[in-house]
C-alpha positions in Angstrom: 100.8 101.1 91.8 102.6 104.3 92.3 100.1 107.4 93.5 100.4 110.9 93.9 98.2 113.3 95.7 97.8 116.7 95.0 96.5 117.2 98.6 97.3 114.9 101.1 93.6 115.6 103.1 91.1 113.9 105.2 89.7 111.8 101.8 93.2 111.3 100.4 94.7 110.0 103.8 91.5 107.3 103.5 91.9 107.2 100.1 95.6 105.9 100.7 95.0 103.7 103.5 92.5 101.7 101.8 94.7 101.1 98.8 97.8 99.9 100.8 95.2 97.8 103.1 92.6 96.9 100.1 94.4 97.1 96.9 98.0 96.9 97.3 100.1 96.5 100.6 103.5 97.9 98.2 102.4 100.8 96.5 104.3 103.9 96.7 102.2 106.7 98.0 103.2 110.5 97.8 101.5 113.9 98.0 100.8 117.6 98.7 100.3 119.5 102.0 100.3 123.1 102.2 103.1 123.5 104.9 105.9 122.3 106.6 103.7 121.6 110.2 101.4 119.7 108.6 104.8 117.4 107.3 105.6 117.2 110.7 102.6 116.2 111.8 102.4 113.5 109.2 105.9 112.0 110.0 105.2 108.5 111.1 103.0 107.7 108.0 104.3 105.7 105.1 103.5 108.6 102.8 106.6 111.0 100.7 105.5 114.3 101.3 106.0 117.4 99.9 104.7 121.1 100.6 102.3 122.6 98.1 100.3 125.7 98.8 99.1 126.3 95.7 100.3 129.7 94.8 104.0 128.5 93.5 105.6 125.6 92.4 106.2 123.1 94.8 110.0 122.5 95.4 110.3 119.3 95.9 107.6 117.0 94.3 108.6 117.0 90.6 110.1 113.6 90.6 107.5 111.7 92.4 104.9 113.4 90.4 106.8 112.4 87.1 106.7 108.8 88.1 103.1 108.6 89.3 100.7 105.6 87.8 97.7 107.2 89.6 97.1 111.1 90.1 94.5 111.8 92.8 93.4 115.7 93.3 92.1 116.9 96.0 93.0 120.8 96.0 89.6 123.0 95.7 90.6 125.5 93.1 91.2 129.3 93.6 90.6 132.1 91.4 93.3 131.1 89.0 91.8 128.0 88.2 93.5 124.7 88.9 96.4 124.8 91.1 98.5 121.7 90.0 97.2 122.0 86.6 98.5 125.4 86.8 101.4 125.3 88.0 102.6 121.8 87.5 101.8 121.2 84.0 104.9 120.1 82.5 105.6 117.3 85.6 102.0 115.9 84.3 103.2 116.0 80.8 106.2 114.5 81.6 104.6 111.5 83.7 104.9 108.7 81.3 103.6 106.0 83.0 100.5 108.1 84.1 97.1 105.6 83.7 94.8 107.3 85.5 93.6 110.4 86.9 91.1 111.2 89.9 89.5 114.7 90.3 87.4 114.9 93.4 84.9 117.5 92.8 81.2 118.5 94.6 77.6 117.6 94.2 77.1 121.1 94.2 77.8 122.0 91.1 74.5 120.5 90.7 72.7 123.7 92.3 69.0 123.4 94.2 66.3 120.6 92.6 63.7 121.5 95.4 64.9 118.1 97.4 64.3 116.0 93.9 66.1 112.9 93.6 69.0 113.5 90.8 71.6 111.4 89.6 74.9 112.4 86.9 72.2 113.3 84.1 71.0 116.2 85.7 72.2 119.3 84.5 74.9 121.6 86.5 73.7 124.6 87.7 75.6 125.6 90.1 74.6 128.4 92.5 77.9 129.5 94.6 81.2 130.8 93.0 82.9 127.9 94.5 80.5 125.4 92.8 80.7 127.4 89.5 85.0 127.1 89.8 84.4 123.5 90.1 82.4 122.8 87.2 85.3 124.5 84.9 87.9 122.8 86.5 86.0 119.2 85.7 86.2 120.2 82.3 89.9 121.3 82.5 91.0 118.1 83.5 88.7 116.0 80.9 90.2 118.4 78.4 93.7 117.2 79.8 92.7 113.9 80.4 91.6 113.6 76.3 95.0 115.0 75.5 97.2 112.5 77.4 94.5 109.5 76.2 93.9 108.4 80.3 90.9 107.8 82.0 90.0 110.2 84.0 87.0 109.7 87.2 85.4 112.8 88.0 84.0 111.7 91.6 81.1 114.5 92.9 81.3 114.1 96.6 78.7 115.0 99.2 79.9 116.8 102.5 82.5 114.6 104.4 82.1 113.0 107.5 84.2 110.5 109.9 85.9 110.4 113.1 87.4 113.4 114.0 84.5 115.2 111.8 81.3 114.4 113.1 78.3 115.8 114.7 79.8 114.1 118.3 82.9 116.0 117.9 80.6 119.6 117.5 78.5 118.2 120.6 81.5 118.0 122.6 83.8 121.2 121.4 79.8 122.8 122.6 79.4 124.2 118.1 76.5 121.7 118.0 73.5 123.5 116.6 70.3 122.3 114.9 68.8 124.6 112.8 65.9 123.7 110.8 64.9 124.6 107.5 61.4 123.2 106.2 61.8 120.0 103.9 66.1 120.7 103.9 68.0 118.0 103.7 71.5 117.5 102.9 73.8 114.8 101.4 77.3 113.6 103.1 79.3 110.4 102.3 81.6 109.2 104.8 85.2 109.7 104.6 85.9 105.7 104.4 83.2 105.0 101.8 85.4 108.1 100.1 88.8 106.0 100.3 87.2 102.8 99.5 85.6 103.7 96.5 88.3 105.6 94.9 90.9 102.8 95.7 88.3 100.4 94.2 88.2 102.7 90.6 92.2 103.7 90.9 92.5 99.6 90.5 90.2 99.1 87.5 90.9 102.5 85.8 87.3 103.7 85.8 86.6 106.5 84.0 83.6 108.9 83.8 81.8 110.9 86.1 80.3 110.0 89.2 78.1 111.0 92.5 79.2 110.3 95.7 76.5 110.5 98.5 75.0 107.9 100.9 71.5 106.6 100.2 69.9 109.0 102.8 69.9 112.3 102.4 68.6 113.8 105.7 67.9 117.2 107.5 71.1 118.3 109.7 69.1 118.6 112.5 68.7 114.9 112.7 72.3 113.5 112.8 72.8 116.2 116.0 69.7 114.6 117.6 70.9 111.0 116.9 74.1 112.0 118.4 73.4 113.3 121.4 71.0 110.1 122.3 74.1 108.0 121.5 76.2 110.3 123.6 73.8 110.2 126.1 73.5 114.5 126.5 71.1 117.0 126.0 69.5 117.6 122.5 70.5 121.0 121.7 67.0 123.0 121.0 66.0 123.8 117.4 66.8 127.2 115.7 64.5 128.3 112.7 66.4 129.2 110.0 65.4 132.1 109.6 65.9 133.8 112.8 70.3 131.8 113.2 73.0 133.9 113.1 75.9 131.9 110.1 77.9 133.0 107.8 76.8 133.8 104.3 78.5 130.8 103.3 77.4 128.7 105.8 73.9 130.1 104.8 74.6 129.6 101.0 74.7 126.1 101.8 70.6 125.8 102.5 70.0 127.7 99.2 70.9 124.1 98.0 68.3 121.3 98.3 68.4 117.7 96.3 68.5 114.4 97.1 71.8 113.1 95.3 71.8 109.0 94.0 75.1 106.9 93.8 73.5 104.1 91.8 75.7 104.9 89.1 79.4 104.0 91.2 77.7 101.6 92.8 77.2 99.7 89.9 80.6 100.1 88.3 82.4 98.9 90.8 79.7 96.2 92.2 79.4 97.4 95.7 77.4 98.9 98.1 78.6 101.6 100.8 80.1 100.7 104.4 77.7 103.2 105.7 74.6 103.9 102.9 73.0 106.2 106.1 74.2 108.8 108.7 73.0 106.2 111.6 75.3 103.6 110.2 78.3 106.0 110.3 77.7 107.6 113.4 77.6 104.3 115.1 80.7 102.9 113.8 82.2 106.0 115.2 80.8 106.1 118.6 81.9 102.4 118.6 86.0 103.6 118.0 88.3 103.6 120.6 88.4 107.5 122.4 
């Protein structure tokens, strides 16, 4: 197996990891990241990395990307569509051995279902720009996909989680906040269900498109509670959402209510998640080493 990246990120790092410990120890592993810092900071991993900040050509990554088995793309598009598709189309073309393709996309391109339960049947309706640039870009890359004959996964992924990305680290850094919406909730997948999935479908070649959430979906004021009893600190008091002070797209983000299912991966690959609820997850990262 011989991957490329386009975005060398929190999921791809996992993603990575799990197929070298998972899938297979040997395979060559290279990507994206947008400067040469982040290169740096990356130097003791087994990865070949290459700078990519999506408004040029990267200058280096043509020949691992032309020998690539497995393309994984995890660059959120900008307003010129597709960045590696853009800009790197004749490197994709010229990947002969290419067998499968990976887009990581959102579960909101979905849009607000009034906290419904939906699964990949439900139609897209997506209510930001950002959502509305993903669900052209999925269809960019089946239309490339068809072209070339691979399989291509489109994986919808609820918001990421881990260590390093938690509500413990907001607690500490004092950002914690729990702001409560009637009947919100919100769907996340943790970043190792994230690596172990995908390295599970980059080994059988699964195609089609497919939700990524945990089984829970759960108000956001919950997993800051649950944290803080774990951590043993004060529970930060509640904020009505109506009367916090965010961003307008950190308030676009409770215009957006549905419970998400991931029935559908989970049957194609024959699992179930390492962490199907935020209580699972936020244990096994309280239990890590500080």
């Amino acid at each position: 197996m011989n991957l490329f990246f386009f975005g060398m990120g929190y999921s791809s790092i996992a993603t990575a990891r799990a197929v070298h410990e998972t899938i297979d120890r040997d395979a060559l592993i290279a990507g994206t990241t947008r400067s040469e810092e982040n290169i740096e900071r990356l130097a003791d991993s087994p990865y070949r990395l290459h700078v990519f900040d999506g408004t040029a050509q990267g200058a280096t990554l043509g020949q691992d990307l032309r020998q690539a088995t497995h393309l994984v793309l995890s660059i959120p598009p900008n307003d010129a569509g597709d960045p590696a598709l853009n800009l790197h189309r004749a490197d994709l073309d010229a990947a002969a051995n290419l067998q499968w393709i990976c887009y990581y996309s959102t579960v909101g391109v979905y849009g607000d279902f009034g906290g419904e339960w939906i699964d990949e049947t439900a139609t897209t309706r997506p209510i930001n720009r950002r959502s509305k640039q993903r669900v052209e870009i999925e269809q960019h890359w089946r239309d490339y996909a068809a072209s070339r004959g691979i399989p291509l996964m489109v994986l919808r992924l609820a918001g990421i989680y881990g260590p390093g990305r938690s509500s413990f680290d907001k607690l500490r850094e004092g950002t914690a906040r729990r702001i409560i919406k009637a009947n919100q909730v919100f769907n996340r997948i943790h970043v190792e269900d994230i690596g172990r999935v995908t390295a599970l479908a980059a080994a059988a070649n699964l195609s089609g498109t497919f939700n990524l959430s945990d089984d829970e979906p759960a108000p956001p004021q919950d997993l800051v509670e649950y944290a803080a009893h774990k951590m043993g600190v004060a529970v930060p008091p509640g904020i009505p959402f109506e009367a916090a002070q965010m961003t307008e797209m950190a308030r676009s983000f409770y215009s957006d209510n549905k419970r998400v299912s991931s029935q559908a991966i989970k049957r194609a690959l024959g699992i179930e998640l390492l962490y199907p609820n935020y209580r699972a997850g936020l244990d096994a990262i309280f239990e890590l080493p500080a």
